[in-house]
N, C-alpha and C positions, 0 to 999 in steps of 0.2 A: 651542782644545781639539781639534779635528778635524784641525789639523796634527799635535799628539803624540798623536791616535788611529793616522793614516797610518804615524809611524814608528813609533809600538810594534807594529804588526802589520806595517811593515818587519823589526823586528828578529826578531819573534817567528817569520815566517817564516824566516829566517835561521839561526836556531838551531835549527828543525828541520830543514834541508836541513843543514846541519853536524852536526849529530847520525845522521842517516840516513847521511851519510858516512862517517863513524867509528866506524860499529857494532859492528866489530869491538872496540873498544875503551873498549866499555862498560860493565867492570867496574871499570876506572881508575880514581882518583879526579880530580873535574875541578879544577883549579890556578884559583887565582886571579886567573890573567891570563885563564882560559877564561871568566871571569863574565862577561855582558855583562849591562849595566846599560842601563836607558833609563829617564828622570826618573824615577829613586830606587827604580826596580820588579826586583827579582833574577828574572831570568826563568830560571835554572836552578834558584834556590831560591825558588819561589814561596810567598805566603803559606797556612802549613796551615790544612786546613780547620776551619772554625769550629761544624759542625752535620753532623746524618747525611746530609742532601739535598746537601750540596755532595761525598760520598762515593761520587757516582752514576758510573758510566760516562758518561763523556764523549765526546761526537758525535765517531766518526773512527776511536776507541782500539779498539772491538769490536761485533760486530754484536749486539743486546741483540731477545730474543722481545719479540715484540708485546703490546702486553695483551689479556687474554680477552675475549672479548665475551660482556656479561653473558647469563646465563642467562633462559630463558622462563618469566615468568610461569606457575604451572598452570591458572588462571582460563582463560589466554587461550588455552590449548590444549582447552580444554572446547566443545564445540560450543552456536552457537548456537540450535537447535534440534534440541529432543528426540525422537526417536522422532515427526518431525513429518505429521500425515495429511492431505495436500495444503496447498489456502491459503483463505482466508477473501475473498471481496469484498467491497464495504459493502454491496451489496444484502443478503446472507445475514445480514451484524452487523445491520443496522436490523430485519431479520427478528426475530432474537431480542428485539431492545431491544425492540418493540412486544406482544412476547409475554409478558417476563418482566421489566422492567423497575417495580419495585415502584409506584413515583410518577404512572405513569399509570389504575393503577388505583384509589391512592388519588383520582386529579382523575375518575374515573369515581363512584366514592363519594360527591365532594361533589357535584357533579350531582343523585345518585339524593337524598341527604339533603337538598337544597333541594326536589328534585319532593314530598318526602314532607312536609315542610313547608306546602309546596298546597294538598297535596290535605288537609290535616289542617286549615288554616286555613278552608278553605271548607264543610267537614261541617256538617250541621247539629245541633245540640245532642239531648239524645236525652232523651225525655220521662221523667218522673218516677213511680211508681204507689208507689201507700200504701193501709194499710190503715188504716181508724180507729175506733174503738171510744170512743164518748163516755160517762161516767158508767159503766161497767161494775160490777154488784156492789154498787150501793145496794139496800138492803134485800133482798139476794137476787137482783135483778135481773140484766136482760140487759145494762142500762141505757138510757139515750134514744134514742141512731142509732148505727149501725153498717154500713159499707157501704166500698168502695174509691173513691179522686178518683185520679184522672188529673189530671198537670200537663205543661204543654207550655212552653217560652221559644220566643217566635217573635221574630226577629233583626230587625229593622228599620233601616231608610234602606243599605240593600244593602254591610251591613257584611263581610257573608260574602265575597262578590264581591270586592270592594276586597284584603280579605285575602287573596282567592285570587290576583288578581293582580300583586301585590305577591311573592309569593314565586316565581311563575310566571316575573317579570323577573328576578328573583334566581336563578331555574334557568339561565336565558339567560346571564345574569353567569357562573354556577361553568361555564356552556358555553365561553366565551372563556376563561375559566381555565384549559380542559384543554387547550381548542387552545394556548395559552401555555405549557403544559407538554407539550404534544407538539413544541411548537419548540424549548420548554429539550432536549429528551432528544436529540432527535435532530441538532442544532445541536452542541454538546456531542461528542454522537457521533463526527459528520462532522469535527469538529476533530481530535479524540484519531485518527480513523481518520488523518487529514493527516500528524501529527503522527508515529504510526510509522510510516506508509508511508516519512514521509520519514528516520526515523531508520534505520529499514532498506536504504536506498539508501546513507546515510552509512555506515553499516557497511562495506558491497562499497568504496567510494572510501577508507575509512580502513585496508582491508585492503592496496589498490594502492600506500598512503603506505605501510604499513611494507612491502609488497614493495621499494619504492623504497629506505626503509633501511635495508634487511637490505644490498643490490646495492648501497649507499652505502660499507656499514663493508667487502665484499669487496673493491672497487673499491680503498679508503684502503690496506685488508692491500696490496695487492698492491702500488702503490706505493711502499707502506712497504718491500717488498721490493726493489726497485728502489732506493732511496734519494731517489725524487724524493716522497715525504710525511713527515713528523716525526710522532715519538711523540704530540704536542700534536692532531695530524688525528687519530689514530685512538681519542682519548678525545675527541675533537669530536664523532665518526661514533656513539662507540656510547651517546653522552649524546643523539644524536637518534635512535638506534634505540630506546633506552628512552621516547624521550617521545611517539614514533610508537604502541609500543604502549601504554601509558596512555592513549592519545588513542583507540586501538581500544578499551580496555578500559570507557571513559566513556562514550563512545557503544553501547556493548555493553548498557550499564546501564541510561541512558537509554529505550532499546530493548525493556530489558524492563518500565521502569515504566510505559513510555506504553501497552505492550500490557497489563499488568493494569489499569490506570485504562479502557480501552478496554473491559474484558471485563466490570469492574464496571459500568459503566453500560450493559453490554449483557444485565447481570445474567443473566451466568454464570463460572463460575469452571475457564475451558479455560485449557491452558496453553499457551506461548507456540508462535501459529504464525503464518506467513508470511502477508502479504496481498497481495493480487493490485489493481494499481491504477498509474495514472499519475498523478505531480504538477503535471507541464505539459499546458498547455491554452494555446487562444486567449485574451489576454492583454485584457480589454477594459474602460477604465476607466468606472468608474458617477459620474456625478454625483453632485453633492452635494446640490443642491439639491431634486435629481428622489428620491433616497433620503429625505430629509426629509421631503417632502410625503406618502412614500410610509408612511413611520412614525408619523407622527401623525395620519393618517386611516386606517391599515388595519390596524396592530397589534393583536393580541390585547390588553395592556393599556389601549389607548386605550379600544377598543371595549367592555371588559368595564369598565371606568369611566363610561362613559358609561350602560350597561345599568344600575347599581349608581345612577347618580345618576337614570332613570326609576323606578326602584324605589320609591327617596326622595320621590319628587315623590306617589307613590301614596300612601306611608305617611302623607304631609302631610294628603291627603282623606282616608283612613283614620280616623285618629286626631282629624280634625277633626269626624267625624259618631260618634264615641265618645260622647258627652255622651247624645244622642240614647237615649232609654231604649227599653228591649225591653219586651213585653207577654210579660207570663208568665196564660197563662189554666190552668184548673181544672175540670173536672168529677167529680162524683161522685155514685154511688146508692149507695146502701144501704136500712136497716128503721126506722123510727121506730118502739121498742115502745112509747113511751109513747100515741102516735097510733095505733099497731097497721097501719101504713099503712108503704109502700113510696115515699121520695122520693129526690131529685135533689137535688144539690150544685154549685151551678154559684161560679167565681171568677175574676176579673179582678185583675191586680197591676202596676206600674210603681214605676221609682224614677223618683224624683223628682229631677235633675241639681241641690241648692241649693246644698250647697257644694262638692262636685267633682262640676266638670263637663272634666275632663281638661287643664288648662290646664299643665300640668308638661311632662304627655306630647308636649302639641303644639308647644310649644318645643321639645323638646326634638328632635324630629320637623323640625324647620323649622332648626334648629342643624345635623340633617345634611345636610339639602341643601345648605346653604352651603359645611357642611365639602367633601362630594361635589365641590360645583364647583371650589373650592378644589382639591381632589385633583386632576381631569383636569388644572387648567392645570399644577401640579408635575410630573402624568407627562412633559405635553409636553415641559416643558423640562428633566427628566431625559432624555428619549429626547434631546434636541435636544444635552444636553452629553456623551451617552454617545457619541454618533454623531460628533460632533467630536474627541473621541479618538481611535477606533477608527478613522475614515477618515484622521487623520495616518499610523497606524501603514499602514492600506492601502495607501494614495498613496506611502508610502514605500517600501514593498512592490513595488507594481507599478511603479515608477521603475526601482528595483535588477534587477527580474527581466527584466526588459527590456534595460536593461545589460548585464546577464552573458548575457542571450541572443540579443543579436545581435551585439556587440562583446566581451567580455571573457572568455570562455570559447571563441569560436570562433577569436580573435587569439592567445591562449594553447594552445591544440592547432597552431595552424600554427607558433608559435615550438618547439613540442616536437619538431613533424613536419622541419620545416628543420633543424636542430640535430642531428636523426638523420643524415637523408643526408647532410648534411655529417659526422657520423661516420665514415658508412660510405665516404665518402672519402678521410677521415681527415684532413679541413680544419681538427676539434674535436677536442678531448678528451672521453670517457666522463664522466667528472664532471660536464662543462657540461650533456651531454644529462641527467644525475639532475637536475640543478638545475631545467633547463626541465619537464619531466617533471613532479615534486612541486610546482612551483607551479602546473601546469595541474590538477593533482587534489586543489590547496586553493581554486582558485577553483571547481571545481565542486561542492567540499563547502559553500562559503558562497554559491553559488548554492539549492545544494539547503534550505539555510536562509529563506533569499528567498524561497521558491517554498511552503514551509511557513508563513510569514509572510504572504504571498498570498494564499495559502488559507485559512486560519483567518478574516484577517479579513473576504475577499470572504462566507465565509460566515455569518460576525454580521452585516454590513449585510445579506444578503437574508435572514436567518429574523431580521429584527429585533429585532438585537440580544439574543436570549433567549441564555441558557446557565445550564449548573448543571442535570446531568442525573436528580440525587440529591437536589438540594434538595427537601423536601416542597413541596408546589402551596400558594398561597394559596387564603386564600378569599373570599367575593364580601363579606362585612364584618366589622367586627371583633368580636370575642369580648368577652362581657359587654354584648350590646343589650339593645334592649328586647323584640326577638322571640324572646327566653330565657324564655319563660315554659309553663307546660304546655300553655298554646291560644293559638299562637301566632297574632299576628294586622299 
C-alpha cells in the first residue's frame, strides 16, 4: 500500500509540473492519451465531490482568512472589584465576627439562662400569710377566732444547695459551650478568610494563563501567515483561549462566593473587597498523636461533657435527699370572741414519704449519669475519627506544598527562564517558550490550591476540629429534663 501511495503522489506530482507547463494551453481540451491513470484513479478527472466540506479551498490553491477569534465574554470584562475601599485583614474580619456574629451571643444567652437557673434553684421558698375568720355570722356574731397565721416551708437535708449546685456546673457546661462556639466562628472564619485569599491569588495567575492565550492564538495568526501553522492550530489556540477564560470566569466566581460566606459569618453584609494576607508560611508538620492527646483532654466538647456529667452526679444526691420531707410551720394571732380573749395559733406539718418517696426520679437521675459517661467516651472517639480524616487531608496537604515549594514550581520557572534566553538567541521557537510559561502558572495555581488545603486543615486540628460558624450553639442538656419544671431543682 505505501508503494502505490509513493507512485500516486509520483504521478500526481507530475501532472502538476505538466500542467504548470502548459498553461498556456489551458483552455484545450485534454485528449485521451493526456489521461494519466495510476491504479484505476483519473487524476485529471477526479472523483466529484460528494458533500459541501469537500467544496473547501484546498491547501496550495489560495491563501484563505484565518478564523476569528472568538469574541470577549462581558462578564469577564466587568471588574472584579467595585468601587473597592482598600482591603480587609483577618485581624479587622474576626473583629467584626466577635461583634456581630449572631451565635455568639446566643452561647452568651445560654450561659446567662443556666446562671438564672441557680440562682432560682437555690431561693428560698417565700412564706405564706392568711387571713381567717372562723364561724363568722352565727347568730349575728363576730364568730369564735379570727386573726392572721403565717406559714413558712423550711427546706431540709440542704436540698436548696445541692440545686444550686447542680445548675452552677451546668453554668460551667454552657461556659465550654461558648468557648466551642467561639472556635466554631472563628475557625470557620480563618478557613473562608484562606480560602479567598487564595481564590484571589488564583485569579491574578488565571489572568497571566489567558495573557498567555491570547499571545498563543497571535503567535498561531502569524504563523498561519507564514504558512508554517494550519488552519487546524488556529481553531486549536482559540478553543484554548476560550477555556483560559471560562477558567478566569470560575474562579472569578468562586472568589465571590467565598467572600460573601466570609462576610456572613462575619455578619456583615460588605461587598466584595480585597484581603490583604499571605498563604505561605513555615511549613511544620503536627503530630498525630501529640494532636490527639491534645483533643481529648483540652477540647471544649470534652471538657463541657465532662462538666455536664459532674452535674449529673449532683442531681444523683439531689434527687436522692428529695424523699426527705420539709417542715412547713405555722403561726397565728387573732380574737377568740367567744372567750373574749386574744390567742395564738401555732402549727407544725410534714409529708409523710409512704408511697412516693422519689424513686422514678432517682432512676431516672442515675440513667443519666450513665448515659453522661456514655457520652464523653463517643466524644472521644468522635474527635479521634474526625481527626484521622482531617489529618489525611493535612498530611497530604503538607507533602504537596512542600513539593511544589521547593522542587516543582521553582524547576518549572527555571524551564520557562532557560526556554526564554534561548529564545532570545533564537536556539527555540516562541511557542515553546508559551508552552513552558502556562505550565509554570498551572503549577502555581495547584500550588496555591495546596497551600489552601494546608491551611484549612492545619486550622481544624489546632481550634479542635470545631467549625460551622452559623450553626446555633448547643446546649449543656437535652430538652424535655426533668429540670423543665417551674422550680427547678
Amino acid at each position: 500500500m505505501q508503494d502505490k501511495l509513493r507512485r500516486l503522489s509520483s504521478n500526481i506530482a507530475s501532472v502538476i509540473l505538466s500542467m504548470a507547463a502548459t498553461s498556456v494551453h489551458a483552455q484545450q481540451p485534454i485528449s485521451d492519451s493526456q489521461m494519466i491513470e495510476s491504479d484505476g484513479i483519473s487524476i485529471n478527472n477526479p472523483i466529484p465531490p460528494t458533500s459541501p466540506q469537500d467544496l473547501r479551498p484546498r491547501v496550495g490553491e489560495k491563501f484563505t482568512e484565518p478564523p476569528p477569534v472568538p469574541s470577549v465574554p462581558q462578564s469577564l470584562v466587568d471588574p472584579v472589584y467595585a468601587e473597592s475601599k482598600g482591603s480587609l485583614t483577618f485581624e479587622s474580619i474576626e473583629a467584626m465576627a466577635c461583634q456581630s456574629n449572631p451565635t455568639l451571643s446566643q452561647a452568651q444567652a445560654q450561659i446567662q439562662s443556666e446562671m438564672g437557673k441557680a440562682i432560682q434553684a437555690g431561693l428560698i421558698p417565700n412564706p405564706t400569710l392568711m387571713y381567717v375568720g372562723e364561724q363568722v355570722g352565727i347568730n349575728g356574731t363576730a364568730g369564735e377566732w379570727q386573726g392572721g397565721i403565717f406559714k413558712q416551708r423550711i427546706v431540709t437535708a440542704r436540698k436548696l444547695q445541692l440545686s444550686r449546685a447542680k445548675f452552677l456546673q451546668l453554668t460551667r457546661a454552657a461556659e465550654w459551650r461558648a468557648l466551642e462556639q467561639q472556635y466554631q466562628v472563628l475557625n470557620d472564619l480563618r478557613i473562608q478568610f484562606w480560602m479567598t485569599l487564595g481564590h484571589q491569588q488564583l485569579v491574578e495567575l488565571h489572568n497571566e494563563i489567558l495573557k498567555n492565550a491570547e499571545d498563543a492564538v497571535i503567535t498561531t495568526r502569524e504563523l498561519y501567515n507564514l504558512g508554517q501553522a494550519t488552519r487546524a492550530d488556529l481553531h486549536t489556540a482559540n478553543v484554548a483561549l476560550q477555556r483560559a477564560r471560562l477558567d478566569l470566569l470560575m474562579i472569578r466566581n468562586r472568589l465571590k462566593s467565598n467572600w460573601y460566606e466570609l462576610a456572613a459569618i462575619a455578619g456583615t453584609r460588605q461587598g466584595l473587597t480585597p484581603l490583604t494576607g499571605t498563604l505561605e508560611g513555615p511549613v511544620s508538620l503536627i503530630d498525630f498523636d501529640v494532636a490527639l492527646d491534645r483533643l481529648v483532654s483540652e477540647s471544649p466538647q470534652i471538657l463541657a461533657a465532662r462538666a455536664k456529667l459532674q452535674a449529673d452526679e449532683i442531681k444523683v444526691t439531689r434527687e436522692t435527699v428529695e424523699p426527705i420531707p420539709d417542715v412547713v410551720v405555722s403561726y397565728g394571732y387573732g380574737r377568740n370572741f367567744e372567750a373574749e380573749d386574744n390567742s395564738h395559733n401555732l402549727g407544725l406539718a410534714i409529708e409523710v414519704p409512704l408511697y412516693d418517696w422519689n424513686q422514678g426520679t432517682i432512676r431516672q437521675a442515675e440513667a443519666d449519669v450513665v448515659r453522661q459517661r456514655g457520652e464523653i467516651q463517643r466524644v472521644e472517639f468522635t474527635l479521634q475519627r474526625q481527626l484521622a480524616q482531617t489529618y489525611q487531608g493535612y498530611l497530604t496537604a503538607v507533602q504537596n506544598v512542600r513539593s511544589y515549594q521547593e522542587v516543582m514550581v521553582p524547576e518549572a520557572k527555571l524551564a520557562y527562564e532557560v526556554l526564554l534566553d534561548a529564545y532570545e538567541e533564537d536556539r527555540v521557537d516562541w511557542p515553546q517558550v508559551l508552552a513552558a510559561q502556562v505550565e509554570y502558572y498551572r503549577l502555581r495555581t495547584q500550588y496555591v490550591q495546596h497551600l489552601i488545603a494546608w491551611r484549612s486543615n492545619e486550622t481544624l486540628i489546632a481550634g479542635y476540629l470545631l467549625n460551622g460558624g452559623l450553626m446555633p450553639p448547643t446546649g449543656p442538656q437535652p430538652p424535655g429534663h426533668i429540670s423543665a419544671v417551674p422550680k427547678p431543682r
